[in-house]
N, CA, C, O and CB atoms as a CASP TS submission, in Angstrom:
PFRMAT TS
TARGET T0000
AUTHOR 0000-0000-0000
METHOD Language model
MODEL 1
PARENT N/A
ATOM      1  N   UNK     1     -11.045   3.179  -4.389  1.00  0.00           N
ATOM      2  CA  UNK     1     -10.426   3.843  -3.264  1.00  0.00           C
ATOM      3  C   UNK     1      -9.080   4.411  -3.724  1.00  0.00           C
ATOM      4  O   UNK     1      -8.337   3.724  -4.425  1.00  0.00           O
ATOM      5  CB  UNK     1     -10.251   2.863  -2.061  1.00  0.00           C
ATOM      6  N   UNK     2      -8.615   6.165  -3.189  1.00  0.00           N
ATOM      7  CA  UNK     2      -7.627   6.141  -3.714  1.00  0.00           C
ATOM      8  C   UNK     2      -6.537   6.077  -2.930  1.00  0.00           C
ATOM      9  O   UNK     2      -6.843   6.406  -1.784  1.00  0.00           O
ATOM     10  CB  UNK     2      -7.625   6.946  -4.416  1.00  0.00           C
ATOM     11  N   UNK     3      -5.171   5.745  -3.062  1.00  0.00           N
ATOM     12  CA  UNK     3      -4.136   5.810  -1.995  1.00  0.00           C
ATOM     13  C   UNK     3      -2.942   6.508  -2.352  1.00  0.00           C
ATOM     14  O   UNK     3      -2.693   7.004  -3.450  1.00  0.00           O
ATOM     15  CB  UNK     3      -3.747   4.512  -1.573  1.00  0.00           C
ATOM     16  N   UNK     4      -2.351   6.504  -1.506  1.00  0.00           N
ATOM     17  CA  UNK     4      -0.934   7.365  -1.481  1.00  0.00           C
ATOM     18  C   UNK     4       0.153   6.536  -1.723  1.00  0.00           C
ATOM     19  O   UNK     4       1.168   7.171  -2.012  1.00  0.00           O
ATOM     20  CB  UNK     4      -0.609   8.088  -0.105  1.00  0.00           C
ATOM     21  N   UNK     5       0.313   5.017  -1.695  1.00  0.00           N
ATOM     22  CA  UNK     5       1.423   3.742  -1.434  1.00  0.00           C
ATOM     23  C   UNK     5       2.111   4.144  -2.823  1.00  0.00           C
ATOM     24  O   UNK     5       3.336   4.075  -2.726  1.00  0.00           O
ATOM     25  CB  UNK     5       0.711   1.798  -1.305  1.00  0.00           C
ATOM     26  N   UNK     6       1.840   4.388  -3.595  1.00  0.00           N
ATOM     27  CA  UNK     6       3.013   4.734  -4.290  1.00  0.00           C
ATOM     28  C   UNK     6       4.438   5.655  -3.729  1.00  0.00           C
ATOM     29  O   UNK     6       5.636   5.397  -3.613  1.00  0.00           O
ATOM     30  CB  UNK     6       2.423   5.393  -5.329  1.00  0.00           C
ATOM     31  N   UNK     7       3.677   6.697  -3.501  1.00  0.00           N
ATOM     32  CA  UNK     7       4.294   7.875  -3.116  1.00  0.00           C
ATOM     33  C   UNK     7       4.920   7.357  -1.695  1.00  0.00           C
ATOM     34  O   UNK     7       6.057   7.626  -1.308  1.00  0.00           O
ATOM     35  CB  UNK     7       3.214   9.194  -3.049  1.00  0.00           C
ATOM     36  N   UNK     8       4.256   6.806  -1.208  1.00  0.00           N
ATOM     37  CA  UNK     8       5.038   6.928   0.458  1.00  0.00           C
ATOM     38  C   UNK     8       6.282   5.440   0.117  1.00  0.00           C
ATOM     39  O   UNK     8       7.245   5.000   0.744  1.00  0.00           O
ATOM     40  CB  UNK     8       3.391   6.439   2.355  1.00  0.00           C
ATOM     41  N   UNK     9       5.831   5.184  -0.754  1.00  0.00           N
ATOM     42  CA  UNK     9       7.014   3.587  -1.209  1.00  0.00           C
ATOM     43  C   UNK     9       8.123   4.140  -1.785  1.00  0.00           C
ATOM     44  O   UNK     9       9.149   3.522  -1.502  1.00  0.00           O
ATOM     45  CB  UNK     9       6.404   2.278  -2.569  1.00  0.00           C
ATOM     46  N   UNK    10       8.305   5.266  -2.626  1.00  0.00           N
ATOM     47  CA  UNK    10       9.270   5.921  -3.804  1.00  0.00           C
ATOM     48  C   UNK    10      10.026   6.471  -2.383  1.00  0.00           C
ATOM     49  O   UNK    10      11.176   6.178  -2.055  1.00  0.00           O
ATOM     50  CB  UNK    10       8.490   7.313  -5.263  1.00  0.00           C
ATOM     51  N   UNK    11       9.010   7.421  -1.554  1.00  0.00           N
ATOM     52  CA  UNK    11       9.780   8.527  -0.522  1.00  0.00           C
ATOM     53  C   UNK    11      10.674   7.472   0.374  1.00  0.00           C
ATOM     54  O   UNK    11      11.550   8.087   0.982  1.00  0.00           O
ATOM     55  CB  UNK    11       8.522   9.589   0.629  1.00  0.00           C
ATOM     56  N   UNK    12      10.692   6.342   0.573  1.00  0.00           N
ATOM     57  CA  UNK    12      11.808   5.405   1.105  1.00  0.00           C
ATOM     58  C   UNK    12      12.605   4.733   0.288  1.00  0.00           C
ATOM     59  O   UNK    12      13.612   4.312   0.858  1.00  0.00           O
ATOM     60  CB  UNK    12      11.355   4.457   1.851  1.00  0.00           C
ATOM     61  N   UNK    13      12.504   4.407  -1.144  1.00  0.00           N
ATOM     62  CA  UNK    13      13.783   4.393  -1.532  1.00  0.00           C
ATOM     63  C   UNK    13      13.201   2.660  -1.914  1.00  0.00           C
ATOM     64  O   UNK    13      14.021   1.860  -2.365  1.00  0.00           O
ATOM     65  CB  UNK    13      15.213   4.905  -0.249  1.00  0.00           C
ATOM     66  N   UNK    14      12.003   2.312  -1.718  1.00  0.00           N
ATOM     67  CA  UNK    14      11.426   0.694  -1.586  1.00  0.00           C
ATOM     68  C   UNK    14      10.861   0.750  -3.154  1.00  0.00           C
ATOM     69  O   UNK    14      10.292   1.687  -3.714  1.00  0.00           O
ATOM     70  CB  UNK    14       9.929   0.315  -0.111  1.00  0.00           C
ATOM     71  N   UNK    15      11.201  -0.534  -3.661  1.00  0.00           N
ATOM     72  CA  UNK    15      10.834  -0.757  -4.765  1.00  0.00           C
ATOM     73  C   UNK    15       9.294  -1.970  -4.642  1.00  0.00           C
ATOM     74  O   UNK    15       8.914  -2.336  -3.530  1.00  0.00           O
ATOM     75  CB  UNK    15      12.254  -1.244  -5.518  1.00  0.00           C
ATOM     76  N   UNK    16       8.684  -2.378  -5.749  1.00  0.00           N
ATOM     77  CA  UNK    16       7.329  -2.744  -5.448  1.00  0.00           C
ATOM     78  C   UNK    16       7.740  -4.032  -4.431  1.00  0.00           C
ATOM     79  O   UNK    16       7.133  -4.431  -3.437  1.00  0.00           O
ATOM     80  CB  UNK    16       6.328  -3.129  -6.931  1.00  0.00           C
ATOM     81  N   UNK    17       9.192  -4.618  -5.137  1.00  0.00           N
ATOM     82  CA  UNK    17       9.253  -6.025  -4.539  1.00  0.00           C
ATOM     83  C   UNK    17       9.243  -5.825  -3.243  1.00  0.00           C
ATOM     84  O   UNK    17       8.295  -6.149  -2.527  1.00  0.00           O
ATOM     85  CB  UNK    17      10.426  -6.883  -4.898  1.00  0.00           C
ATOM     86  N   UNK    18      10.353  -5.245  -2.811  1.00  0.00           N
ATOM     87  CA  UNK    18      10.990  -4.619  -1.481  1.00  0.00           C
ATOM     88  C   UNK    18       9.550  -4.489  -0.617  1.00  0.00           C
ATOM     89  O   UNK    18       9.442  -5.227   0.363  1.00  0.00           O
ATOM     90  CB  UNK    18      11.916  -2.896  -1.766  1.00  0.00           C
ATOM     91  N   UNK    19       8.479  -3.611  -0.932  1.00  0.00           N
ATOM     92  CA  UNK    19       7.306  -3.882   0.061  1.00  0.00           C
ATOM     93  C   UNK    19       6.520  -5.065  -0.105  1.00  0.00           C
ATOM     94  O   UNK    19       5.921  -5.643   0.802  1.00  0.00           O
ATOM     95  CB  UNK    19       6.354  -2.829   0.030  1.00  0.00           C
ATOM     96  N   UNK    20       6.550  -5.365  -1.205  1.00  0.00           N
ATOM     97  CA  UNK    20       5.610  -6.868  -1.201  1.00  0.00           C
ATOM     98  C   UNK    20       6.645  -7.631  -0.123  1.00  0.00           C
ATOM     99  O   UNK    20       6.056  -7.687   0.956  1.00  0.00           O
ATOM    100  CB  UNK    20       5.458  -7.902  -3.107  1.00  0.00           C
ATOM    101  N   UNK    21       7.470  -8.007  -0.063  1.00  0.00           N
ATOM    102  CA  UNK    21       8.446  -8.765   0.796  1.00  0.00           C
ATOM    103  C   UNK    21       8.199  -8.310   2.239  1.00  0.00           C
ATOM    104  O   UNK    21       8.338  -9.032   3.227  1.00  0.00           O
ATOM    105  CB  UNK    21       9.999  -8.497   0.354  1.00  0.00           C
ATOM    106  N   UNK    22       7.775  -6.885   2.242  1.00  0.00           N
ATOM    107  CA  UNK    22       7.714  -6.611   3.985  1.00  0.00           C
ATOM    108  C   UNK    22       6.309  -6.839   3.962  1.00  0.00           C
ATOM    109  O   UNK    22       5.950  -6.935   5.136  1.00  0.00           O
ATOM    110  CB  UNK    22       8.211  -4.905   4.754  1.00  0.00           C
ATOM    111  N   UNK    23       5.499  -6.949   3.316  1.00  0.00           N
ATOM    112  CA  UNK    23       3.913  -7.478   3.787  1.00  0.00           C
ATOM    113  C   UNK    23       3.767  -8.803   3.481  1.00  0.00           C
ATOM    114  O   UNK    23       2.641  -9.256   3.685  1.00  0.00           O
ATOM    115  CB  UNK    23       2.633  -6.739   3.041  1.00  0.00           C
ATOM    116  N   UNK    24       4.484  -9.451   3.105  1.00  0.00           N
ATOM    117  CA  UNK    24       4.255 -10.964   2.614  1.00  0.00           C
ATOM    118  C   UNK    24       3.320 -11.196   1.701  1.00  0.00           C
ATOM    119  O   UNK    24       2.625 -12.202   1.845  1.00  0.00           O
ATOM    120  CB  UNK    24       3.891 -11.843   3.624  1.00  0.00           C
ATOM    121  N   UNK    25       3.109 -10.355   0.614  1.00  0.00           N
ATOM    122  CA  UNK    25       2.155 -10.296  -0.365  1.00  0.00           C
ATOM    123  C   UNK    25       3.250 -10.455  -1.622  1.00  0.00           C
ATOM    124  O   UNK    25       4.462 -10.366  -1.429  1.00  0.00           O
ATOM    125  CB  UNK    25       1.154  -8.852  -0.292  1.00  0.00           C
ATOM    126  N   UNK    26       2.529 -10.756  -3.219  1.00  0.00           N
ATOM    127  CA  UNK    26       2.859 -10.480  -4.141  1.00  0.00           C
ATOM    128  C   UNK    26       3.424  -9.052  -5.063  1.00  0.00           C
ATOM    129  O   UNK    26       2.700  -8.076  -4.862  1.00  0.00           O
ATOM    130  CB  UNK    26       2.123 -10.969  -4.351  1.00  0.00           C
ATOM    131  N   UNK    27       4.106  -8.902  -5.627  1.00  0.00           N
ATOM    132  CA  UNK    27       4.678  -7.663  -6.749  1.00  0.00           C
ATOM    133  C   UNK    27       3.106  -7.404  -7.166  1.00  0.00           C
ATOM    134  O   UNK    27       2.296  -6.575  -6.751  1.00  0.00           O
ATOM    135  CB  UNK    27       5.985  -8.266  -8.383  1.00  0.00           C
ATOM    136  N   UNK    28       3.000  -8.453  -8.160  1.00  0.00           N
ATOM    137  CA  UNK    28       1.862  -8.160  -8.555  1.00  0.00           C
ATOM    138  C   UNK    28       0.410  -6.866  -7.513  1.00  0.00           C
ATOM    139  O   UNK    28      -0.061  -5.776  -7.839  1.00  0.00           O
ATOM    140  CB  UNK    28       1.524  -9.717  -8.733  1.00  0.00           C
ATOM    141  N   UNK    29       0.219  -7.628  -6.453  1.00  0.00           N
ATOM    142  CA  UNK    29      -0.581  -7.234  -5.767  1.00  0.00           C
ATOM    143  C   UNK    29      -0.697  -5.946  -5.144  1.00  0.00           C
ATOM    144  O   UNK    29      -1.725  -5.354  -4.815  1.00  0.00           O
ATOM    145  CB  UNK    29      -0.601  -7.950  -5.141  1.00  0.00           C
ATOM    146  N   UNK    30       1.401  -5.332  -4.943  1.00  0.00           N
ATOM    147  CA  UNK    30       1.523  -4.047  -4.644  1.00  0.00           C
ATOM    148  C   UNK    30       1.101  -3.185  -6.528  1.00  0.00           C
ATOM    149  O   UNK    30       0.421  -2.168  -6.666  1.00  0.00           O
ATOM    150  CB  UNK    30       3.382  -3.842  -3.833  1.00  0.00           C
ATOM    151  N   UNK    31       1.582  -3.783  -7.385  1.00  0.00           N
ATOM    152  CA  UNK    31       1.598  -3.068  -8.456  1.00  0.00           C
ATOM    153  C   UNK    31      -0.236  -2.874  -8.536  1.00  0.00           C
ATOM    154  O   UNK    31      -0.470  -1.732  -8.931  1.00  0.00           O
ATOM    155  CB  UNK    31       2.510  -3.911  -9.786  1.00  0.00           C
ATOM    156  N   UNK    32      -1.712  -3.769  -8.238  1.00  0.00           N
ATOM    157  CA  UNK    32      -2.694  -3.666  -8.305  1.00  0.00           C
ATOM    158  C   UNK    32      -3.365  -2.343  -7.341  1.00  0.00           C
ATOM    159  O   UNK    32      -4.070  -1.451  -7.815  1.00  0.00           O
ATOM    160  CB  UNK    32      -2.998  -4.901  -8.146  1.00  0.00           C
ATOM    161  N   UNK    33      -3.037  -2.439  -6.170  1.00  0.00           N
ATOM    162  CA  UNK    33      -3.362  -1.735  -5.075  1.00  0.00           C
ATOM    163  C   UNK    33      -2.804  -0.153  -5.347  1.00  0.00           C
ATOM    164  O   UNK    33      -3.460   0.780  -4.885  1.00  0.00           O
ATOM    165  CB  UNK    33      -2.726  -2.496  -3.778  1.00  0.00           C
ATOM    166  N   UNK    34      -1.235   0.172  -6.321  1.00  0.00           N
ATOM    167  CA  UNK    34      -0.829   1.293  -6.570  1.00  0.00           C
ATOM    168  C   UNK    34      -1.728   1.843  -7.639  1.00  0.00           C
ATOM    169  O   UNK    34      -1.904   3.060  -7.712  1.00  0.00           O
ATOM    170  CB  UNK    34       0.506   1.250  -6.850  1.00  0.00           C
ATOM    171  N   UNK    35      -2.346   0.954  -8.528  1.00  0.00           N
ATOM    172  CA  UNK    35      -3.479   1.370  -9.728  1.00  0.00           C
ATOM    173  C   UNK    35      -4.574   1.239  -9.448  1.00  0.00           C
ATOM    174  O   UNK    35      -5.250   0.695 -10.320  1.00  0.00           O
ATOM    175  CB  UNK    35      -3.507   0.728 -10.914  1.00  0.00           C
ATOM    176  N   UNK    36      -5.078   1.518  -8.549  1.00  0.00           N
ATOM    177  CA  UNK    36      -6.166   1.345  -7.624  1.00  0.00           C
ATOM    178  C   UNK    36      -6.951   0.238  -8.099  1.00  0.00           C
ATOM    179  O   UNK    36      -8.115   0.621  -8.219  1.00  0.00           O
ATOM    180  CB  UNK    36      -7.003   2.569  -7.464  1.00  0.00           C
ATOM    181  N   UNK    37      -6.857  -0.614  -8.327  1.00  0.00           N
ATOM    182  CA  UNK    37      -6.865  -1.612  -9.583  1.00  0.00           C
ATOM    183  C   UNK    37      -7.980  -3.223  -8.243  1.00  0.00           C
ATOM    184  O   UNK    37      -8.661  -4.222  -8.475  1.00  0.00           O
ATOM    185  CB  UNK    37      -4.308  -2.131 -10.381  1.00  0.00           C
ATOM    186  N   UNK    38      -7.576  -2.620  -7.218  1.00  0.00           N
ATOM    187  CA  UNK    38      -7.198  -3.677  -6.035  1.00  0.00           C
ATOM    188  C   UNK    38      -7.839  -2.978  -4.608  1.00  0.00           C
ATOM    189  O   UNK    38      -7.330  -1.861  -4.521  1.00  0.00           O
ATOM    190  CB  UNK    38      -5.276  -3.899  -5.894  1.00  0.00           C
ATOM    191  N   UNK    39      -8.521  -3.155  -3.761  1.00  0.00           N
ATOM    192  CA  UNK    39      -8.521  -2.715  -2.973  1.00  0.00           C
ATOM    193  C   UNK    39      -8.548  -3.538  -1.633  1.00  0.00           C
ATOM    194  O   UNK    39      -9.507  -4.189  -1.217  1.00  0.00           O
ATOM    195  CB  UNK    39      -9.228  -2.006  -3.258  1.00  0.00           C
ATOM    196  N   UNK    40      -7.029  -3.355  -0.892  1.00  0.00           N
ATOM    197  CA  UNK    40      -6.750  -4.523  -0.386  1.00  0.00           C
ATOM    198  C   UNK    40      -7.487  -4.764   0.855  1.00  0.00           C
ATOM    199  O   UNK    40      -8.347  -4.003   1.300  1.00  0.00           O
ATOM    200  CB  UNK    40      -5.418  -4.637  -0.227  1.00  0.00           C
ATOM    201  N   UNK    41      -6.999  -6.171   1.540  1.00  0.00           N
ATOM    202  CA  UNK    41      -8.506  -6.758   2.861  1.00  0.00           C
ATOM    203  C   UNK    41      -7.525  -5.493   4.152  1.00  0.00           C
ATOM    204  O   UNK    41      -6.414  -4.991   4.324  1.00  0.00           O
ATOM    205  CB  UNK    41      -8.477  -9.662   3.688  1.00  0.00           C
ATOM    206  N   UNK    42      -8.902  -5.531   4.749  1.00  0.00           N
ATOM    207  CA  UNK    42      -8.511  -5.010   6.192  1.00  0.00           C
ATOM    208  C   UNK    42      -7.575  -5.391   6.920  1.00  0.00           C
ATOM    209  O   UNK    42      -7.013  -4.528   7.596  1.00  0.00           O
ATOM    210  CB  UNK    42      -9.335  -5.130   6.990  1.00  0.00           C
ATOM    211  N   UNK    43      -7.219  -6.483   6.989  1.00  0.00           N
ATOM    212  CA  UNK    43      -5.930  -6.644   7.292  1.00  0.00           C
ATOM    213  C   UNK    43      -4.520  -6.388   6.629  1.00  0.00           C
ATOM    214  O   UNK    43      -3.586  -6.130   7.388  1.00  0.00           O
ATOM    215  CB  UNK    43      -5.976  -7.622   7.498  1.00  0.00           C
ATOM    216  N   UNK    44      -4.304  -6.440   5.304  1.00  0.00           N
ATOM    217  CA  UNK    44      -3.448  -5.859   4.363  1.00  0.00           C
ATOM    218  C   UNK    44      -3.454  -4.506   5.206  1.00  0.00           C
ATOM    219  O   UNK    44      -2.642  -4.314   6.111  1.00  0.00           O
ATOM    220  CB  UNK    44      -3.987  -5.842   2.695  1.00  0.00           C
ATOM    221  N   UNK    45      -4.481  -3.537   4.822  1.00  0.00           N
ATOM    222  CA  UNK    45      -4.176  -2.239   4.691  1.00  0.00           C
ATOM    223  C   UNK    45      -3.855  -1.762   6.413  1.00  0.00           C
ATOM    224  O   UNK    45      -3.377  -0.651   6.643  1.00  0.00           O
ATOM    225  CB  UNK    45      -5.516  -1.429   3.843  1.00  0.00           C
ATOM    226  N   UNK    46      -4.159  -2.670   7.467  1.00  0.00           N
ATOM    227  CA  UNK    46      -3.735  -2.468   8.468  1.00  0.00           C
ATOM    228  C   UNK    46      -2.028  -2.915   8.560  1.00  0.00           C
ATOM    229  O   UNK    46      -1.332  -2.290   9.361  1.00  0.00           O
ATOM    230  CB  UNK    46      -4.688  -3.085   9.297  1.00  0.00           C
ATOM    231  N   UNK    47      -1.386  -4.030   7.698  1.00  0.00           N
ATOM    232  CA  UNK    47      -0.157  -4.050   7.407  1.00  0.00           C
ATOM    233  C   UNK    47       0.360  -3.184   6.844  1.00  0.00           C
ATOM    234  O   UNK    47       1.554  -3.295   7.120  1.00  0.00           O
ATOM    235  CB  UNK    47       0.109  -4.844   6.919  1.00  0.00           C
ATOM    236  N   UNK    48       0.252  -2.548   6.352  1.00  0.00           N
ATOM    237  CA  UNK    48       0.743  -1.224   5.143  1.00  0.00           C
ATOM    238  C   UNK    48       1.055  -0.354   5.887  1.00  0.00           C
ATOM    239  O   UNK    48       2.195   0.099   5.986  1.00  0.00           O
ATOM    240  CB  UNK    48      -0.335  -0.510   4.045  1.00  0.00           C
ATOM    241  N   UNK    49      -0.580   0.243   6.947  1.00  0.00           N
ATOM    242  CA  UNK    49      -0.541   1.326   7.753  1.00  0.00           C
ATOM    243  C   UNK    49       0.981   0.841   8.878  1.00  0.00           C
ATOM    244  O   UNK    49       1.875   1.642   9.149  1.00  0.00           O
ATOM    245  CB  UNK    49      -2.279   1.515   8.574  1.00  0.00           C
ATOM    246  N   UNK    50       0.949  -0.359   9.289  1.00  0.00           N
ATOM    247  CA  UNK    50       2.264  -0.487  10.106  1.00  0.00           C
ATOM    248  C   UNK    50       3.749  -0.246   9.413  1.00  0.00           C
ATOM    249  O   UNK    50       4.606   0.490   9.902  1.00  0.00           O
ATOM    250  CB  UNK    50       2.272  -1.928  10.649  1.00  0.00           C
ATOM    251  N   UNK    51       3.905  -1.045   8.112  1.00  0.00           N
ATOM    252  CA  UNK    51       4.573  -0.376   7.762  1.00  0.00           C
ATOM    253  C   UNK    51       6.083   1.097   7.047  1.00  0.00           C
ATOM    254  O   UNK    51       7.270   1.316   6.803  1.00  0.00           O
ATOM    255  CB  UNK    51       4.114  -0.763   7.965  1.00  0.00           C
ATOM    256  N   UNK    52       4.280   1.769   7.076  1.00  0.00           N
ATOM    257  CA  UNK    52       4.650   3.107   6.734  1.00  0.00           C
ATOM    258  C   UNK    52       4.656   3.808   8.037  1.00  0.00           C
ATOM    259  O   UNK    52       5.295   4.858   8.099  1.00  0.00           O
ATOM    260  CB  UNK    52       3.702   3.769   5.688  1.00  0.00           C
ATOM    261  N   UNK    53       3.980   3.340   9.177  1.00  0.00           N
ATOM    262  CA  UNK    53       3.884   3.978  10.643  1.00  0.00           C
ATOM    263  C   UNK    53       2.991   5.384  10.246  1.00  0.00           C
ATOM    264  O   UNK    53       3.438   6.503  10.500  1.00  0.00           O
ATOM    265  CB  UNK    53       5.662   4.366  11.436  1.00  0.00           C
ATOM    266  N   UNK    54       2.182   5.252   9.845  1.00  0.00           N
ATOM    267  CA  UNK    54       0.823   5.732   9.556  1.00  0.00           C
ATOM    268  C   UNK    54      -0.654   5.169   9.350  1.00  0.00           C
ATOM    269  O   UNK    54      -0.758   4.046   8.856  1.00  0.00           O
ATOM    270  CB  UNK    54       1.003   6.225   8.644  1.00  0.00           C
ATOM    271  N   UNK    55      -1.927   5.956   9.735  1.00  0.00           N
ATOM    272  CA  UNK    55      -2.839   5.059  10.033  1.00  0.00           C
ATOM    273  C   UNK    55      -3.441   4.831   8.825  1.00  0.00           C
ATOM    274  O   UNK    55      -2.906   5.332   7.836  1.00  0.00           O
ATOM    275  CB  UNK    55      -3.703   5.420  11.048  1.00  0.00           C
ATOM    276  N   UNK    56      -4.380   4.222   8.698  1.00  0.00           N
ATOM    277  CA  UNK    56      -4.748   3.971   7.209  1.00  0.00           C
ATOM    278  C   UNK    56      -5.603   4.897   6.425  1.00  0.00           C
ATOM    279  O   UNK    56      -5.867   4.946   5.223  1.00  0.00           O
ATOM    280  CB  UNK    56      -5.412   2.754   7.111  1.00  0.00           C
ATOM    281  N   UNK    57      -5.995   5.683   7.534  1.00  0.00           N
ATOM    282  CA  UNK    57      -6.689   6.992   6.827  1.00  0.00           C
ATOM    283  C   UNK    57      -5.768   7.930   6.294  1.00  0.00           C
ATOM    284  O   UNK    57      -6.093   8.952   5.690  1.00  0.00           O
ATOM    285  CB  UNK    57      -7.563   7.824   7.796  1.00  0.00           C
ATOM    286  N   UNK    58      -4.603   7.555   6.533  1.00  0.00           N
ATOM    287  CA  UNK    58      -3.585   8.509   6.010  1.00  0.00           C
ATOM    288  C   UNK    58      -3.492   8.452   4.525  1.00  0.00           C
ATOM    289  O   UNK    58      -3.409   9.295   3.632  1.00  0.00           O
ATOM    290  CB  UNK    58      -2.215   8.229   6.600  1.00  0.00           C
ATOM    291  N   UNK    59      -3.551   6.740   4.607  1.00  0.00           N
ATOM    292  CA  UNK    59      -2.893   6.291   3.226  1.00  0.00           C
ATOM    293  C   UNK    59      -4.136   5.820   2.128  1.00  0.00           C
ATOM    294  O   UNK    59      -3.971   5.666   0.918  1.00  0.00           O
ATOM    295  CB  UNK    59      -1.756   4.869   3.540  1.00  0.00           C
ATOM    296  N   UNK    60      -5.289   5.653   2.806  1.00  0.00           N
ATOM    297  CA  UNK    60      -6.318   5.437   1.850  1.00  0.00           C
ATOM    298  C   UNK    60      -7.359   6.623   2.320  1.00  0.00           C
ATOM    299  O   UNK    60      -7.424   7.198   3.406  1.00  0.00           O
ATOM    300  CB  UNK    60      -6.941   3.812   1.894  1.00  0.00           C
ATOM    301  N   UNK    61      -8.141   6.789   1.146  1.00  0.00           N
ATOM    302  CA  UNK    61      -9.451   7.520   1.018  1.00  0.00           C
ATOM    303  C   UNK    61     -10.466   7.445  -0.079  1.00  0.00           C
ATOM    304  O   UNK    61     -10.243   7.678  -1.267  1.00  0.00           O
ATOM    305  CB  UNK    61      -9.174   8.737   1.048  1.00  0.00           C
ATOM    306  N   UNK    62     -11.482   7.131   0.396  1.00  0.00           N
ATOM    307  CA  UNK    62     -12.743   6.550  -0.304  1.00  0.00           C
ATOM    308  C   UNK    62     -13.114   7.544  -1.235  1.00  0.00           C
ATOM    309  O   UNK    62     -13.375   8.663  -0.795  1.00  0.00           O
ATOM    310  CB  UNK    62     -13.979   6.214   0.657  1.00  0.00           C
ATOM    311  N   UNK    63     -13.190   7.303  -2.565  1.00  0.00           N
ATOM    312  CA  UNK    63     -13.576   8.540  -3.480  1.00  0.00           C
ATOM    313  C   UNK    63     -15.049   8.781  -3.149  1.00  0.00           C
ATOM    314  O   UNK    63     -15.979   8.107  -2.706  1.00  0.00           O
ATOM    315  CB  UNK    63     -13.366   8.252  -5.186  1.00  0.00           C
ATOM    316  N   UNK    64     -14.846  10.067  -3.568  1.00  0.00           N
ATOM    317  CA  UNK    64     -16.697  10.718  -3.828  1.00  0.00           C
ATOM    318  C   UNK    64     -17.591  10.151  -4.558  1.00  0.00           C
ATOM    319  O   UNK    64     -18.716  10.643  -4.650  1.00  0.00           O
ATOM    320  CB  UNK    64     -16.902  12.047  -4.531  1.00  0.00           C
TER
END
């Protein structure tokens, strides 16, 4: 799956820790999910989408 969380994390100025800390997740886990490496649970990516105050179709999309 690919996502945008890099980009929408840099455009605020948030470093990996800085959002792992607002989702209560690991560095690690933001650094997996930015390398698409990870594709996080439905609830994660419904945290993310809050967030960024965008829905999750914003921020993820299922490759071809």
């Amino acid at each position: 799956m690919k996502n945008a969380l890099k980009e929408l994390r840099k455009e605020r100025g948030w470093s990996q820790q800085d959002l792992a800390e607002r989702l209560g997740v690991s560095r690690q886990s933001i650094i997996a999910i930015e390398r698409e490496k990870y594709d996080p649970s439905l609830d994660l990516a419904f945290k993310i989408g809050r967030v960024f105050g965008a829905s999750i179709e914003t921020i993820f999309t299922p490759e071809p």
